[in-house]
C-alpha positions as CSV (number, residue, x, y, z in Angstrom):
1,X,96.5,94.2,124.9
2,X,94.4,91.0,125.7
3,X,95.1,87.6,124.5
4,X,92.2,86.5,122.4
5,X,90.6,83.0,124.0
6,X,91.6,81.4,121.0
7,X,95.1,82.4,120.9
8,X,97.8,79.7,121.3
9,X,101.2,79.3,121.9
10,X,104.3,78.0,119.6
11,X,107.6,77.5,121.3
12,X,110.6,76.4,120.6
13,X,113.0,74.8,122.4
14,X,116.8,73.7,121.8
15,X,119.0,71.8,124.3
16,X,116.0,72.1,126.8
17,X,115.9,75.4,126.2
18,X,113.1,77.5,125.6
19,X,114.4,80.3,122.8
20,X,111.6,81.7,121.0
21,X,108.0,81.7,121.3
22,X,104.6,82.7,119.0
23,X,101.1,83.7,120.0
24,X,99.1,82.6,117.0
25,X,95.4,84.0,116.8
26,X,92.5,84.0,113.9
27,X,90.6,86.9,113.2
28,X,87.4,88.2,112.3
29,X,88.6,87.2,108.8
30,X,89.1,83.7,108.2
31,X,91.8,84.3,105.7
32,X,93.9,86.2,108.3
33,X,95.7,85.4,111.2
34,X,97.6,87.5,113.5
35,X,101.3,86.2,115.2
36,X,103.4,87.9,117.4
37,X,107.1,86.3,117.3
38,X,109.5,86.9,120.7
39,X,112.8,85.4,120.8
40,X,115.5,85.3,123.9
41,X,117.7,87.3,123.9
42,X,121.6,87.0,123.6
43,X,123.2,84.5,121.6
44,X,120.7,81.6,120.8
45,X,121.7,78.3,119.0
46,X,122.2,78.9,115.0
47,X,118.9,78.5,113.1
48,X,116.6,79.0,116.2
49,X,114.8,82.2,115.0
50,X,114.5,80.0,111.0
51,X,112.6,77.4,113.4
52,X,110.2,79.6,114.6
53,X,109.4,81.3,111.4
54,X,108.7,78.2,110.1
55,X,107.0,76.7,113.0
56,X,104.4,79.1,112.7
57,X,104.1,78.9,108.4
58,X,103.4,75.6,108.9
59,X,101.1,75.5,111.3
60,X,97.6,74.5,110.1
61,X,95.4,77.3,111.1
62,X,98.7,79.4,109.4
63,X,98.6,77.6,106.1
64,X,94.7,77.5,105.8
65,X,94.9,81.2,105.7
66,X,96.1,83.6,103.1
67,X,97.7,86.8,105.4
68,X,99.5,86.8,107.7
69,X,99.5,89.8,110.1
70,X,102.6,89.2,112.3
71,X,104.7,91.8,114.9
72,X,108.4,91.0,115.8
73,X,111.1,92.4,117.6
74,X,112.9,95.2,115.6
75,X,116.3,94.4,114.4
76,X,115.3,90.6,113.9
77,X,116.1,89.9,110.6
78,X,116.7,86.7,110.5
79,X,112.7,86.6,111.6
80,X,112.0,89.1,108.4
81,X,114.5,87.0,106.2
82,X,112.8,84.0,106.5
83,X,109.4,84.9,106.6
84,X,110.4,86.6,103.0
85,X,111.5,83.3,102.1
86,X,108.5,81.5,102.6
87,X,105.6,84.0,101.5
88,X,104.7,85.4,98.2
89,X,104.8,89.3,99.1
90,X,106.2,90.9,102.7
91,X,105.5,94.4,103.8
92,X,106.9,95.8,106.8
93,X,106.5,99.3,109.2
94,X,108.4,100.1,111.7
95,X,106.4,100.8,114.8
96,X,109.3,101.6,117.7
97,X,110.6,98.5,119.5
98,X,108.3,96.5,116.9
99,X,108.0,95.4,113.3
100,X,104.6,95.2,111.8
101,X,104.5,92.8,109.1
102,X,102.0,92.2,106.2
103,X,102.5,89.0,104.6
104,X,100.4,87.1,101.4
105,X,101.2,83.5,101.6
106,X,99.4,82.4,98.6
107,X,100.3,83.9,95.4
108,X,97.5,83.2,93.9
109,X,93.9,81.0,94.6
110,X,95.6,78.0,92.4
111,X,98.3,77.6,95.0
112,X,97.2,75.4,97.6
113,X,99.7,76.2,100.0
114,X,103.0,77.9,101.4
115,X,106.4,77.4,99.6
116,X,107.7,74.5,101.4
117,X,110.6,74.5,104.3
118,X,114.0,73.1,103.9
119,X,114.0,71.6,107.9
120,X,117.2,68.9,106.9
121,X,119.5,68.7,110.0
122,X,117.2,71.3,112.3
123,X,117.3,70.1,115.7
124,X,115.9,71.2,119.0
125,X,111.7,70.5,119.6
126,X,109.1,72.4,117.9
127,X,106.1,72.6,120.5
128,X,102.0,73.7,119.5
129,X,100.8,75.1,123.2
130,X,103.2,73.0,125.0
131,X,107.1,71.7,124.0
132,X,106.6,68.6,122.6
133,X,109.1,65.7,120.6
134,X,109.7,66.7,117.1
């Protein structure tokens, strides 16, 4: 597969650390964007797969759109948890090493937005392209 030229990258990092990363693209339809989430593997720090989740909700070309079309890592639910937590209605296929997920994140076109993140006492850097302070 080919990375669209208007992909990007999310990362996150812990302790200097890079643990999980997400190429975040549009699409053809403005209300749809595609993700696909990776995260190290092992043992990472508690909350580090949360982070990413939400690093990529609440990213603004994320939360301008209305669908999110996102593939993770089979077996990572604490990736599928959380992104149930924060949008309105989650569908996911199993497609072998991969989950495919479907995800509304408005409920309806009153809502202006995603359900908000509880981030209290998160720490590590959230990073747009590159790592940066957060």
């Amino acid at each position: 597969m080919t990375r669209s030229p208007d992909a990007y990258e999310i990362q996150i990092e812990v302790d200097g650390r890079l643990v999980a990363v997400a190429e975040v693209s549009r699409t053809d339809d403005p209300e749809v964007v595609r993700s696909a989430m990776h995260v190290e593997s092992g043992h990472l720090p508690a909350g580090s797969r949360t982070k990413l989740v939400d690093a990529v909700l609440e990213d603004p070309q994320v939360s301008a759109a209305s669908h999110l079309a996102a593939s993770v890592p089979t077996g990572e639910t604490e990736l599928l948890d959380r992104i149930r937590e924060r949008a309105w209605s989650v569908d996911v296929r199993a497609a072998g090493a991969t989950a495919l997920v479907e995800a509304d994140l408005r409920r309806d076109p009153k809502d202006p937005g995603l359900r908000p993140a509880s981030l209290e006492g998160d720490k590590g850097r959230v990073g747009r392209r590159a790592v940066v302070p957060g």
